[in-house]
N, C-alpha and C positions, 0 to 999 in steps of 0.2 A: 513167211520167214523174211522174206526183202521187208516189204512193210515193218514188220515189226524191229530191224537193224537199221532202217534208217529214220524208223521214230529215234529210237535212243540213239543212236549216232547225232541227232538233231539237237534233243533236249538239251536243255540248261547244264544238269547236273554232269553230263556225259563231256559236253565242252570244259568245264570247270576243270573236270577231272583229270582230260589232258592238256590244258591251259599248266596244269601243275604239273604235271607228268615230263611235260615237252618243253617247259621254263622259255626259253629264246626263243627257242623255233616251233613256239605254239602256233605262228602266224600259218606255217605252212599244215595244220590241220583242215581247215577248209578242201584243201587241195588236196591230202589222204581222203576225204570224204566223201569227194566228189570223184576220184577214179575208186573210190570201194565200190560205188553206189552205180558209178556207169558200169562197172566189171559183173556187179552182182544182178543188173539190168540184163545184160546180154547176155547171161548164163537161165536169167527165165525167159528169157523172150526165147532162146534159142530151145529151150527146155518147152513152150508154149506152143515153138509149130512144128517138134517133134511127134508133138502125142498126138495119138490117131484117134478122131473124132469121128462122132456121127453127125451127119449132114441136116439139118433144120431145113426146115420149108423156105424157099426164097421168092421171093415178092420181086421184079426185077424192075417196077415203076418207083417202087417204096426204095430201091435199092438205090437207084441214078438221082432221082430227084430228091429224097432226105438224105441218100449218104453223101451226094457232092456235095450238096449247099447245107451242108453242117461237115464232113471232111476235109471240104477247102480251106473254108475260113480255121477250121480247127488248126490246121497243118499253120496257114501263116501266122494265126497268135502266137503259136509256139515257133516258132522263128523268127518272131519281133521278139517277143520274152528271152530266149535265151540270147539272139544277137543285144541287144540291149543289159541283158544283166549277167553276159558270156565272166564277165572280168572279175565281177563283185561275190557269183554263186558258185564259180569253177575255183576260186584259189588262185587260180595264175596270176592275181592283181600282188599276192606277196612278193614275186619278183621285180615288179616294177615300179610299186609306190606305198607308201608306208598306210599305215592302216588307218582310215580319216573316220573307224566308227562306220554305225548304224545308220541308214538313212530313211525315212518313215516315204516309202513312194506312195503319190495318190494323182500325177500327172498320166498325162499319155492314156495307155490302154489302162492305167489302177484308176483313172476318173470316171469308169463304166463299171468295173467290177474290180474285186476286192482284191481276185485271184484271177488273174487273165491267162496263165500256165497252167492251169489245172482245168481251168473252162478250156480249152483249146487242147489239150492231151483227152479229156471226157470226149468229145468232139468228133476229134480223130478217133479212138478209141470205140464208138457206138457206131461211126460212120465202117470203121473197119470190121466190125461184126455184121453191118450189110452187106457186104459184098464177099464176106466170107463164114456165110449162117452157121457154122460151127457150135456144137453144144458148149467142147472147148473155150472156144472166141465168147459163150455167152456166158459163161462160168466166171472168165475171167475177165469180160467187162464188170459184172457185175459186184466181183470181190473187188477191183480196184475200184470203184464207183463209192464202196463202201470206206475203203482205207482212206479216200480219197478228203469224205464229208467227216471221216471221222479226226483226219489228219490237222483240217483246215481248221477245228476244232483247237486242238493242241499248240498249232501255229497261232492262231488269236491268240488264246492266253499268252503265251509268249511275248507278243508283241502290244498286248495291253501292259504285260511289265517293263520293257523295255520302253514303248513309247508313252504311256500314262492316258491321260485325257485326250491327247493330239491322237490316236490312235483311235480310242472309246467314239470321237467324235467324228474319225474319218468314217469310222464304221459304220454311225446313225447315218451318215451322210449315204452311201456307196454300197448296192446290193453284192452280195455274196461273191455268187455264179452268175447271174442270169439280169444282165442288164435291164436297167428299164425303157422300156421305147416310150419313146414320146413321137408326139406327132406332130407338125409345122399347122395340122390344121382343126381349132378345135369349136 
């Protein structure tokens, strides 16, 4: 149900709707959006480590050494991501500067990968069902894993209409998820 309220909270046609609905103060929609979306967050998350699970098998080598070094880094791209785009993704920028538009990012962490907040919540997210094997935790990687790739989906199109070619060509440019390593020595 999140998944599917913040697709269409996201969509085109859903903006439009209260862009017309909210005349002046359509500016401050963003900002409805984003406390729907964190309220409706921590009513699943809170609803997530209510339910009583059965316990999976735990690996405690598989646990420390792929859950930290995919956990850690996961946890800091999502606090680059959102400290960096705290202003533009939260709405709170309507109170303090008029609205300068869409901006097509492909510096910083979007010059490795398409989605660096979604690579880094995945991350966090697979690292936290290591260290807490839960059928729950694997249920629920798995469905967000899915909403995830199928979201990123939705959000393209999106921004091939908004950005056009500059967009189409960041994208031949710039893998998905999953950076590509290169090596200094070939």
């Amino acid at each position: 149900m999140f998944g599917l309220l913040h697709s269409v909270m996201a969509s085109s046609s859903c903006k439009s709707f209260f862009r017309r609905l909210l005349g002046a103060y359509d500016k401050y929609y963003r900002l409805f959006y984003s406390l729907f979306a964190l309220l409706s967050l921590g009513i699943v998350v809170i609803l997530q480590f209510s339910i009583k699970s059965f316990y999976l098998a735990s690996f405690p080598l598989l646990k420390y050494v792929v859950g930290l070094t995919t956990g850690v880094p996961g946890v800091v791209l999502m606090i680059v991501c959102v400290r960096k785009y705290f202003f533009q993704l939260s709405g709170v920028k309507a109170f303090f500067e008029k609205d300068g538009g869409d901006r097509l990012e492909s510096g910083g962490v979007h010059a490795y990968v398409r989605h660096p907040l979604y690579l880094g919540t995945l991350l966090t997210l697979w690292s936290v069902f290591l260290f807490f094997p839960l059928l729950s935790n694997l249920l629920a990687c798995m469905a967000i894993t899915v909403y995830t790739l199928i979201g990123i989906r939705l959000e393209e199109r999106k921004l091939l209409d908004v950005f056009g070619e500059r967009y189409a060509l960041y994208r031949r440019q710039t893998p998905m998820l999953i950076p590509r390593l290169s090596f200094p020595f070939r």
